[in-house]
C-alpha positions as a LaTeX table, in Angstrom:
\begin{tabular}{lrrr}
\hline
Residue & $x$ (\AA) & $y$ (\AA) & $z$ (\AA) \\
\hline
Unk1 & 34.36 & 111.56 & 29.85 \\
Unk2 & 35.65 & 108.06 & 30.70 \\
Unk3 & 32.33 & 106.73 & 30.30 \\
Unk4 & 31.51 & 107.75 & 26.85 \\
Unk5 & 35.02 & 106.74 & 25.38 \\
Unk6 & 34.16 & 103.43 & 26.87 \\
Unk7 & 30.65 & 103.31 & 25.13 \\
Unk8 & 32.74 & 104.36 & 22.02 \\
Unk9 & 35.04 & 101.68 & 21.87 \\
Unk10 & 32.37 & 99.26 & 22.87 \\
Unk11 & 30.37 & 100.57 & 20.07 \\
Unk12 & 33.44 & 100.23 & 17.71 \\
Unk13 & 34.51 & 96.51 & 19.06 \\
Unk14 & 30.61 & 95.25 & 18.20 \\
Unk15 & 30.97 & 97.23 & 15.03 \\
Unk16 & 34.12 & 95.32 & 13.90 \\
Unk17 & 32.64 & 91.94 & 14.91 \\
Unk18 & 29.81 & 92.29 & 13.07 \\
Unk19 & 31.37 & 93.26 & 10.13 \\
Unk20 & 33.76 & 90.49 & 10.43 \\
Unk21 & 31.25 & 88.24 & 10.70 \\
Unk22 & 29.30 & 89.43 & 7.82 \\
Unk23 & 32.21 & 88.62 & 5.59 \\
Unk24 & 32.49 & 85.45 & 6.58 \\
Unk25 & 28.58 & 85.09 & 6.41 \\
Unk26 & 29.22 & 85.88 & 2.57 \\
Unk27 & 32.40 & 84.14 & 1.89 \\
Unk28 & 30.52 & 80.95 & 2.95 \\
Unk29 & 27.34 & 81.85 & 1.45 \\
Unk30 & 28.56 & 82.52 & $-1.76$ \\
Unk31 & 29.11 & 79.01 & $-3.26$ \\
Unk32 & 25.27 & 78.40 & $-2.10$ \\
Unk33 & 23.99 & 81.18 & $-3.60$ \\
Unk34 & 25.57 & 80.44 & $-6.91$ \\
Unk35 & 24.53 & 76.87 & $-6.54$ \\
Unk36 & 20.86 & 77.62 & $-6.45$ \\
Unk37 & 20.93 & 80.72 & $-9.38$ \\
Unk38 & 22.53 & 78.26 & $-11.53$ \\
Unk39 & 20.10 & 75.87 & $-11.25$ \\
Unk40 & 17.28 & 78.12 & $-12.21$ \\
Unk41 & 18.79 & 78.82 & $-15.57$ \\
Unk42 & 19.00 & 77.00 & $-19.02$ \\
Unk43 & 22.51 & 75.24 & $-19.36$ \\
Unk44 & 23.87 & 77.62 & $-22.44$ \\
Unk45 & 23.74 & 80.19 & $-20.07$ \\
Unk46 & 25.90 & 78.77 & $-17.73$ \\
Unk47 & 29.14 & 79.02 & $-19.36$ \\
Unk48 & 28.59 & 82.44 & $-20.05$ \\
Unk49 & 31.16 & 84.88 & $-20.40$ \\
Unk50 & 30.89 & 86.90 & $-18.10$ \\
Unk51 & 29.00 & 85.13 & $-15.53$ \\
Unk52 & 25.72 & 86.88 & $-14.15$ \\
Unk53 & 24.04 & 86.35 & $-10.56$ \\
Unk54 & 20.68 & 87.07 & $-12.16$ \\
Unk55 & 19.56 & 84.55 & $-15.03$ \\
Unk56 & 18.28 & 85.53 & $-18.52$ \\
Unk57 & 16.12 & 82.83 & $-18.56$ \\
Unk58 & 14.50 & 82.14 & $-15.25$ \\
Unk59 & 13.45 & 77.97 & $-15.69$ \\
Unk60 & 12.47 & 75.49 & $-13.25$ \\
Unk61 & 13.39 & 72.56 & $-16.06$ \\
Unk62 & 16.12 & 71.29 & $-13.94$ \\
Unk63 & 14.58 & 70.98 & $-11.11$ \\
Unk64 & 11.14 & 69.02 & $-12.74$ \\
Unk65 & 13.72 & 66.70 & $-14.20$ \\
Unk66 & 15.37 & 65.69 & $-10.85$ \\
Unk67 & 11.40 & 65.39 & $-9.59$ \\
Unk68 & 10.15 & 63.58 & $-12.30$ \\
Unk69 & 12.96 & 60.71 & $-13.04$ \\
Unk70 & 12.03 & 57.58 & $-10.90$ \\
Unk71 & 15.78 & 56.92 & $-11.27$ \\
Unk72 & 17.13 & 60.19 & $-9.50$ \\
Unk73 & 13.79 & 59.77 & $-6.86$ \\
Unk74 & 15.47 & 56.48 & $-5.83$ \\
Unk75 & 18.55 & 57.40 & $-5.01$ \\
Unk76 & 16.67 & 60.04 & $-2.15$ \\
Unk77 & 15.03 & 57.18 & $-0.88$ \\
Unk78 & 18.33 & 55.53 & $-0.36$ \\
Unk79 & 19.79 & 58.24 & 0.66 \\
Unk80 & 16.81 & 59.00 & 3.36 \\
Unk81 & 16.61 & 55.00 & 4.30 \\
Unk82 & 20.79 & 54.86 & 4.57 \\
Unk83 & 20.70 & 57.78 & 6.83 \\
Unk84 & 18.06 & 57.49 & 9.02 \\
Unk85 & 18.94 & 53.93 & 9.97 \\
Unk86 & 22.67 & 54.82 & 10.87 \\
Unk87 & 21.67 & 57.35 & 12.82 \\
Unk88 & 18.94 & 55.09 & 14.92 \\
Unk89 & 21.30 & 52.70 & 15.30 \\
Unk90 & 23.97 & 54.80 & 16.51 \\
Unk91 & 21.72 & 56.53 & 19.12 \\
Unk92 & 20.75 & 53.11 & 20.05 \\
Unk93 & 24.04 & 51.51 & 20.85 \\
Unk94 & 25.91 & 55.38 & 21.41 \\
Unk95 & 23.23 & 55.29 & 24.27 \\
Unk96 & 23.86 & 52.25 & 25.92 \\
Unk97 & 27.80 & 52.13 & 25.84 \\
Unk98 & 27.92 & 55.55 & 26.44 \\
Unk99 & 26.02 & 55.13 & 29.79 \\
Unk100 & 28.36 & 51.85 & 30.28 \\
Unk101 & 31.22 & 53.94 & 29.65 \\
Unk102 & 29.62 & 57.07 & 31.85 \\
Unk103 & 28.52 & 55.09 & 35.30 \\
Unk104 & 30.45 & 52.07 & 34.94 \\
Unk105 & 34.36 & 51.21 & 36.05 \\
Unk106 & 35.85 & 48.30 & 34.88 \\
Unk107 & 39.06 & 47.06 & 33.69 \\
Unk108 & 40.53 & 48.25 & 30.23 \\
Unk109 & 37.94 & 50.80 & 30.20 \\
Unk110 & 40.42 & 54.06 & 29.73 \\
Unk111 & 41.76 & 51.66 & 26.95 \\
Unk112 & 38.27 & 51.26 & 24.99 \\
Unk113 & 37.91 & 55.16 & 25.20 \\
Unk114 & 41.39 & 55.51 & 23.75 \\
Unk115 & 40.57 & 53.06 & 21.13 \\
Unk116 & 37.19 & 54.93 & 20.51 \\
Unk117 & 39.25 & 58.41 & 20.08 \\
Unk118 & 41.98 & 56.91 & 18.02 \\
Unk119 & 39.15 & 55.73 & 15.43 \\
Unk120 & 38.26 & 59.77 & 14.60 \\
Unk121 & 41.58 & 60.44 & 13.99 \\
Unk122 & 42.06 & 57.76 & 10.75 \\
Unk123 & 41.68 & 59.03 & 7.68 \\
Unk124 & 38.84 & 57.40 & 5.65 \\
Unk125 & 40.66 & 57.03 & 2.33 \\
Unk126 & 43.14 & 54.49 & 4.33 \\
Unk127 & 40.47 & 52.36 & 5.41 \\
Unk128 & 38.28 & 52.48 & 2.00 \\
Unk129 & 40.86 & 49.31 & 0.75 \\
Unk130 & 40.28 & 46.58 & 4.15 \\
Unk131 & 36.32 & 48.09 & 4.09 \\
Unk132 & 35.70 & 47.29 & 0.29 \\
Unk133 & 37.77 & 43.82 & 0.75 \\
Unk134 & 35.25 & 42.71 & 3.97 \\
Unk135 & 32.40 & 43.97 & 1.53 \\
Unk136 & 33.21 & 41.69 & $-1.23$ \\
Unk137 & 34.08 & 39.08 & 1.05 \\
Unk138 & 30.87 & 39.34 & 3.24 \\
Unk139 & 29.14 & 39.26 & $-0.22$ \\
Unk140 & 27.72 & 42.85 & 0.43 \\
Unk141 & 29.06 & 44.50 & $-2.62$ \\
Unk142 & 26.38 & 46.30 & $-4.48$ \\
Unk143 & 24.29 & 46.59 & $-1.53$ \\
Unk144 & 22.64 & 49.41 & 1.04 \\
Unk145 & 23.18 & 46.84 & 3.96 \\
Unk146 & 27.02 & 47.44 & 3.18 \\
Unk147 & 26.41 & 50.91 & 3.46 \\
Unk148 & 24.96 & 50.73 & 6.75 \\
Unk149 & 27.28 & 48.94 & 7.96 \\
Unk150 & 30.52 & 50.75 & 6.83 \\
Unk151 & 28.73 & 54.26 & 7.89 \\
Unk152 & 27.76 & 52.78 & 11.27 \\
Unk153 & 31.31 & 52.30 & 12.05 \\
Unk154 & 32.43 & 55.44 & 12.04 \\
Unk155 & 29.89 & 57.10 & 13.19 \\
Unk156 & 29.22 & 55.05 & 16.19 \\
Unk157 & 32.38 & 56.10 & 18.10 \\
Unk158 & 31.41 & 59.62 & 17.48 \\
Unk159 & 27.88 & 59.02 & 18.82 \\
Unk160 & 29.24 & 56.78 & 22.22 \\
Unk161 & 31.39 & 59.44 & 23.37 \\
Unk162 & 29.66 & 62.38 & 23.33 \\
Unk163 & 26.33 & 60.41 & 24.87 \\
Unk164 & 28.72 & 59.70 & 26.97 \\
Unk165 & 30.17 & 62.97 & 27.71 \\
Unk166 & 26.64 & 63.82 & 28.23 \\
Unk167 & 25.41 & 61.33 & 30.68 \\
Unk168 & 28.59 & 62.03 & 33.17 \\
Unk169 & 27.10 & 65.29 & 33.24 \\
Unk170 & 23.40 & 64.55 & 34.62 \\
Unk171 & 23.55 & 63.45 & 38.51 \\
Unk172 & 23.19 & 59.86 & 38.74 \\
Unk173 & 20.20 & 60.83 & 41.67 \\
Unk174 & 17.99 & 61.21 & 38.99 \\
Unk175 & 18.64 & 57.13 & 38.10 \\
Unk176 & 18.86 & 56.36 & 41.86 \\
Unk177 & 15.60 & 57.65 & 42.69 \\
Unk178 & 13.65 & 55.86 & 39.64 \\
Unk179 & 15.32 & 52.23 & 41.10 \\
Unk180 & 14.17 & 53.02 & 44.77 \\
Unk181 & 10.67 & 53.48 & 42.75 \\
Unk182 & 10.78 & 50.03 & 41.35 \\
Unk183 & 12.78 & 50.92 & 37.83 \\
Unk184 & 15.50 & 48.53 & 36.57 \\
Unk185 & 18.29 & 49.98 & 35.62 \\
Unk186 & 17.53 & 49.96 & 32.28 \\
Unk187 & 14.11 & 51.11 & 32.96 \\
Unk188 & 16.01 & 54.37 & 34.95 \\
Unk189 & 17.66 & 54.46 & 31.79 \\
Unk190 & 14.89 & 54.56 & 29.35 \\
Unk191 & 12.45 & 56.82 & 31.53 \\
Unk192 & 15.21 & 59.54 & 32.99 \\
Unk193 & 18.39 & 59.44 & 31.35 \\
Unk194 & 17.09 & 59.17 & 27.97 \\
Unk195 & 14.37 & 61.34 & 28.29 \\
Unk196 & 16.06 & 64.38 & 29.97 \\
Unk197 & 19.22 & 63.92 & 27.01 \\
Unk198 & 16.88 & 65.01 & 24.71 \\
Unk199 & 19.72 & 67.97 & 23.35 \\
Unk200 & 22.42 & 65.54 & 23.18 \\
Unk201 & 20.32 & 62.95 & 21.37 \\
Unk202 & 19.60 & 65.23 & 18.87 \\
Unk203 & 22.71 & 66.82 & 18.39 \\
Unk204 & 24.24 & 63.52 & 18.13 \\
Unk205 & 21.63 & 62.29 & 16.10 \\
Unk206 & 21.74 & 65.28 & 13.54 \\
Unk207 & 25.39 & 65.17 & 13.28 \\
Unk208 & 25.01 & 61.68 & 12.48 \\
Unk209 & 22.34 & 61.90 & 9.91 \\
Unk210 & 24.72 & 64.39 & 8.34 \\
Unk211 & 27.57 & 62.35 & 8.27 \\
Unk212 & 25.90 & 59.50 & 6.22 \\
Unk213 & 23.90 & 61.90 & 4.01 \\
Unk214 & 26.96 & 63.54 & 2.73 \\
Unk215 & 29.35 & 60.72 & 2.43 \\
Unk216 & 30.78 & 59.84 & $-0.52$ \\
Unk217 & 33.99 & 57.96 & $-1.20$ \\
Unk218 & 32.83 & 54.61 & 0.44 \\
Unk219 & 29.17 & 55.11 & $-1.69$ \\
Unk220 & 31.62 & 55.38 & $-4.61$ \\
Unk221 & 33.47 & 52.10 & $-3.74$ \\
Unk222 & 30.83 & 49.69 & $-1.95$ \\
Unk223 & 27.88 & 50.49 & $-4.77$ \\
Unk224 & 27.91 & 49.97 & $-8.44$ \\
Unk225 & 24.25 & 50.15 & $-9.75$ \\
Unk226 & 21.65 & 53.26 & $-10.08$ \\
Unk227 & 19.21 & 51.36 & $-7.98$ \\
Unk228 & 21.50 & 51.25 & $-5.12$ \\
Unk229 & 23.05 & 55.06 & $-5.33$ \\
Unk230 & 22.66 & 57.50 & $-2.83$ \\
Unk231 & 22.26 & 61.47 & $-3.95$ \\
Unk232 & 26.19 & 61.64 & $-3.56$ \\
Unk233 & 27.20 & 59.42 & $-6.07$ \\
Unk234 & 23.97 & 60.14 & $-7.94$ \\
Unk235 & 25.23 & 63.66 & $-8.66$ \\
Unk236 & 28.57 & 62.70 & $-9.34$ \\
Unk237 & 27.16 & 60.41 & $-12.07$ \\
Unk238 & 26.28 & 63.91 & $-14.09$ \\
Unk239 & 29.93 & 65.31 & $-14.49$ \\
Unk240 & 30.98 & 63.37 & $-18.03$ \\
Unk241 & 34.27 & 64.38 & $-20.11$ \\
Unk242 & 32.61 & 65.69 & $-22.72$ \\
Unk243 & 29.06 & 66.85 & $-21.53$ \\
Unk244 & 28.21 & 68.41 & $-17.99$ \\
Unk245 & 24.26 & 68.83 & $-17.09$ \\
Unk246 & 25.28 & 71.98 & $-14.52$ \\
Unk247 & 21.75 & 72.68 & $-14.27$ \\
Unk248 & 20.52 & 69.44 & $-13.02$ \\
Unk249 & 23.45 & 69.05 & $-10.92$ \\
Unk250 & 22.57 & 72.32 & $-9.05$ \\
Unk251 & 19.17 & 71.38 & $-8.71$ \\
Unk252 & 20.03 & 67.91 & $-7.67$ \\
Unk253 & 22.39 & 69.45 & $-4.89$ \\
Unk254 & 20.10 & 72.17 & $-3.82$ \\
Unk255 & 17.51 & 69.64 & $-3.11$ \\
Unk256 & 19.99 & 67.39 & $-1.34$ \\
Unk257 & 20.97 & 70.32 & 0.65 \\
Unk258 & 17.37 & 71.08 & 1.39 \\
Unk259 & 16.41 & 68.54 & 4.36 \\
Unk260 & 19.76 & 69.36 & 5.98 \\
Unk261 & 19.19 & 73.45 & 6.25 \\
Unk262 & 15.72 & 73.01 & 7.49 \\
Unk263 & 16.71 & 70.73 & 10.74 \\
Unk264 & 19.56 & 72.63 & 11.58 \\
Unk265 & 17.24 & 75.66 & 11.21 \\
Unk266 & 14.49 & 74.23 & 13.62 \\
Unk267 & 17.15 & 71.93 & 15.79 \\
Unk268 & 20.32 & 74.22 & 15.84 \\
Unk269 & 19.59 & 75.03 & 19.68 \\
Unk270 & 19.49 & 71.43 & 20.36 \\
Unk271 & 22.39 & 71.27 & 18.38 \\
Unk272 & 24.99 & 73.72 & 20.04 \\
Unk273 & 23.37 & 72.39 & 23.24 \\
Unk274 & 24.05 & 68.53 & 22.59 \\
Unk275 & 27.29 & 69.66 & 21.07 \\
Unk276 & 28.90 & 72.04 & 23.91 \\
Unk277 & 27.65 & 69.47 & 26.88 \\
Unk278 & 30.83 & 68.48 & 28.46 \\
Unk279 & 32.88 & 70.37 & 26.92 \\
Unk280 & 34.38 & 71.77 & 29.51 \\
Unk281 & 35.36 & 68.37 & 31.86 \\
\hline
\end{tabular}
């Protein structure tokens, strides 16, 4: 009798998650799904009164716009070229001060971790005055180098402490035996740490990629030109006071969306993985 009231309540606790879970499933999926049904119809139908799920007029206009304008194509290949070069260059120097930072003691080093903490906890919009001043005065303005640069500094304090979170957990054996072998230390570096921290590098990396692909109030203050936009600022460009193109600014976003849904589909393991590591020192 004990038993099976147990199984019931079981049964009712996994019940209730699930359905909890569903509703949050379709609180967040909602905006999505109305992103991408908007952008499949014409744009007199999206004012509509009242608003339908399923379109009228089922078009793919929007979307061969977006494809077809050199001018929109550009600002994904800044957006791609911006991205994935903040996030090599954060796994490249995240790996090597994090590994300073995870087998090294030296002095002021509890202060430099400090320092790297206190740098999450600024909000952006406070810095966006000093960053666009050393962008005009470095002559950058107008430029994806600036960018690069203003992206790689706040990501790069993310990226050096959760390497570094990382390597503290893998035994430093590993590095020891690869040096009584005839490895460097950066050699043990390069041919055991990095290779076994393949979860963390890609967790780091991914969350980094994602940082700089959706970023948008420094793209709005450092660039000026069409040439130089990246997809943020690029679909910003399409709200207007009088006119709104809602269908190519769905489109435009679901396609932007679309590289970022299918690696944390195939990576999200690696993810939670890279993400959770060390979590618990």
């Amino acid at each position: 009798m004990i038993k099976s009231s147990y199984r019931v309540q079981r049964k009712i606790s996994r019940l209730t998650l699930y359905a909890v879970l569903l509703s949050f499933g379709i609180v967040l999926l909602l905006p999505v799904a109305w992103m991408v049904t908007v952008s499949f119809r014409p744009n007199v139908e999206v004012l509509k009164i009242p608003p339908t799920w399923i379109p009228e007029k089922f078009t793919f206009d929007s979307y061969k716009k977006v494809l077809t304008n050199l001018r929109y194509l550009r600002c994904f290949w800044n957006s791609y070229f911006v991205s994935l070069t903040v996030t090599l260059l954060a796994l490249f120097f995240g790996s090597l001060s994090g590994y300073g930072l995870a087998r090294f003691n030296f002095r002021g080093k509890r202060a430099l971790i400090l320092f790297l903490l206190a740098t999450q906890t600024f909000p952006l919009v406070l810095l966006s005055l000093p960053y666009f001043q050393v962008v005009v005065k470095l002559g950058l303005y107008d430029n994806l180098l600036s960018l690069i640069l203003v992206y790689l500094s706040f990501c790069l304090p993310f990226s050096i402490l959760m390497l570094r979170n990382y390597f503290q957990e893998l035994p430093i054996e590993l590095e020891e035996a690869a040096m009584v072998d005839g490895c460097t230390r950066l050699g043990a570096l390069w041919r055991v740490t990095i290779r076994i921290s393949f979860p963390a590098m890609v967790g780091t990396g991914l969350y980094t990629f994602l940082l700089a692909w959706n970023e948008f109030l420094f793209a709005m203050i450092v660039v000026e030109s069409w040439s130089n936009r990246v997809l943020t600022i690029a679909i910003y460009s399409l709200l207007s006071e009088f006119v709104t193109d809602w269908t190519t600014m769905m489109s435009f976003s679901a396609l932007a969306s679309l590289p970022i849904i299918i690696a944390f589909i195939f990576l999200q393991k690696y993810v939670i993985r890279g993400m959770t590591m060390g979590a618990i020192k």
